[in-house]
N, C-alpha and C positions, 0 to 999 in steps of 0.2 A: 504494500500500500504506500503511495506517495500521496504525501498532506502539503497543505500551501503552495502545491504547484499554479502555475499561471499558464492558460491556453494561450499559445504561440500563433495556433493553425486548426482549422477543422476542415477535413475533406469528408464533406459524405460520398460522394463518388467516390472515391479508395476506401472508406469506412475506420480514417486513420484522424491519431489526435495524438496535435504535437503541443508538447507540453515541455517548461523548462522548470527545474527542482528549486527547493531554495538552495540546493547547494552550489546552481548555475548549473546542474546540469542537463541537456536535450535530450529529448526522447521522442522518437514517432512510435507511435503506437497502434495496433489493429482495432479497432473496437470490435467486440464480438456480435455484439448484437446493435445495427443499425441503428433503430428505433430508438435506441438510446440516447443517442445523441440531439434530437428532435425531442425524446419527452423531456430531457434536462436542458433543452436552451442554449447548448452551450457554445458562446463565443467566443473572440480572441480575445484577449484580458482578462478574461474570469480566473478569480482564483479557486480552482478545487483542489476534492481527493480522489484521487483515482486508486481503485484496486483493480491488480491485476493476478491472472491465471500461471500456471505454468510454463504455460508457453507465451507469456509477454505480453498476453490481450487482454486488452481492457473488458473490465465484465461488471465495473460500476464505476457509477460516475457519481459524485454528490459535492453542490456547488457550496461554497463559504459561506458561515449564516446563514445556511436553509436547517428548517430543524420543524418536523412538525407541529411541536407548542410553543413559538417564539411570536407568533400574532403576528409574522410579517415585517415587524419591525417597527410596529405603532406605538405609542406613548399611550398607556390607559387612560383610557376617558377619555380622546379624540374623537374626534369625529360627532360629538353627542352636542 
């Protein structure tokens, strides 16, 4: 698993996602499953995490400050 990496590049035609570490380092990556990259959004400059498989393919994605109980990012009582 790499955490606080930043997307570089995304090719859905190749199904690849280039990412640099915080340690500086690059990486293209296979995704495994397409779709994935479409249901998370994911653009150049976002910082995610990426886990990977065995063989170096990406098999999740999950973007910075996403967290299902986090409300998005809102200050309670907004919006009222």
């Amino acid at each position: 698993t790499y955490t606080g990496t930043t997307v570089e590049h995304v090719d859905t035609g190749k199904q690849t996602l280039s990412i640099k570490t915080r340690e500086g380092e690059r990486w293209t990556l296979h995704v495994s499953d397409p779709e994935m990259l479409k249901k998370q959004n994911v653009q150049k400059g976002d910082t995610v995490s990426v886990q990977v498989d065995t063989n170096n393919e990406v098999i999740k994605i999950a973007k910075a400050g996403e967290s299902g109980s986090s409300g998005g990012g809102m200050e309670p009582g907004s919006g009222q």
